[in-house]
C-alpha positions in Angstrom: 6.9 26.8 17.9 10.0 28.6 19.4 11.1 31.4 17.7 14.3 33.7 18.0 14.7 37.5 17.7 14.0 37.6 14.0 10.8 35.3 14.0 12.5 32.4 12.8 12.7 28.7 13.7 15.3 27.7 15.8 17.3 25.3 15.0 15.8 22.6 17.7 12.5 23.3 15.8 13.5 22.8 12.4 15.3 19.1 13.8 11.6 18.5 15.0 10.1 19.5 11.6 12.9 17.0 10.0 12.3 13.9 12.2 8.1 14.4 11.7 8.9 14.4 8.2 11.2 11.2 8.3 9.0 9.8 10.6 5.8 9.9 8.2 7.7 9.0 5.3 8.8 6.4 6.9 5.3 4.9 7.7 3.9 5.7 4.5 6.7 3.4 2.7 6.5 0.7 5.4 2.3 0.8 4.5 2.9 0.9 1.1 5.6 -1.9 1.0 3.2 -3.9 3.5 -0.1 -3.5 0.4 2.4 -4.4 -1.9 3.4 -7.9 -0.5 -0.3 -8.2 0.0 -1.3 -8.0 -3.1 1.5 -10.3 -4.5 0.2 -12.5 -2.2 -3.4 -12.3 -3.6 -1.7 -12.4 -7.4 -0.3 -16.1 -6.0 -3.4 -17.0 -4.7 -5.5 -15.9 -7.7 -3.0 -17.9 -10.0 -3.7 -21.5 -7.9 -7.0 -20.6 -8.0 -7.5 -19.8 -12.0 -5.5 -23.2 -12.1 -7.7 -25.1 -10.0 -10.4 -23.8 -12.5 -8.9 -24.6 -15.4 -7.0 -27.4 -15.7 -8.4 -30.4 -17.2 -10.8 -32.9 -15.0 -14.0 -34.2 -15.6 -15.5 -32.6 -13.0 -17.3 -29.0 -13.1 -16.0 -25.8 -11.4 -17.4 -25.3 -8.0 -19.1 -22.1 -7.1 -16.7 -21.6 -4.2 -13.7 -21.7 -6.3 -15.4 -18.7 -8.5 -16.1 -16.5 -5.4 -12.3 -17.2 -4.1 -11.4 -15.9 -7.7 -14.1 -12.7 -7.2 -13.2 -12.3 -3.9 -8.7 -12.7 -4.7 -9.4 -10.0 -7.8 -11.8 -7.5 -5.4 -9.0 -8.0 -3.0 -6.0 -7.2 -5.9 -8.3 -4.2 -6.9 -8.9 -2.7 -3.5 -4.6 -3.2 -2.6 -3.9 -1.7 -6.0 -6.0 1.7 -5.0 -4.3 1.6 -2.0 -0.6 1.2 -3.3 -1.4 4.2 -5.7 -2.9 6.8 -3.1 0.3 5.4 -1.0 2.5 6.8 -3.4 0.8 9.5 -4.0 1.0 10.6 -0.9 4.6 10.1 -0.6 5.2 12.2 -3.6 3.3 14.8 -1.8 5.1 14.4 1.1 8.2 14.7 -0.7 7.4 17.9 -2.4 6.2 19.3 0.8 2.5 19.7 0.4 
């Protein structure tokens, strides 16, 4: 990094610093809005499932429609850790650590 007489940034380097910055926050909410979606996603999906299961027939519940459901709630699960270390993340970002 460049620095002037007095061993400070100059002022190109501290527009660098601030464009890094925006730039990583800016992919760390695109990620975070992108798990997000997912997981609504997988909430919708769960819900036709659990419906599918549940609603009254005759018939019994297949075992593929209750590894969809263990596979939609491992999938919310897994999104849901990754939406809160996202955030995390940002905040740290944000306070500059």
């Amino acid at each position: 990094m460049a620095q002037n007489q007095n061993n400070q940034p100059t002022a190109t380097d501290n527009v660098k610093k601030g464009l890094e910055f925006a730039a990583e926050l800016t992919r760390l909410k695109f990620k975070l809005s992108q798990a997000k979606n997912k997981r609504k996603n997988a909430y919708t999906r769960l819900g036709e499932l659990s419906y599918t299961k549940y609603r009254p027939r005759t018939t019994d519940v297949t075992e593929d429609i209750e590894n969809a459901i263990a596979a939609e709630v491992a999938e919310i699960t897994n999104l849901t850790h990754e939406i809160v270390e996202l955030e995390l993340r940002i905040k740290l970002l944000k306070a500059g650590a």
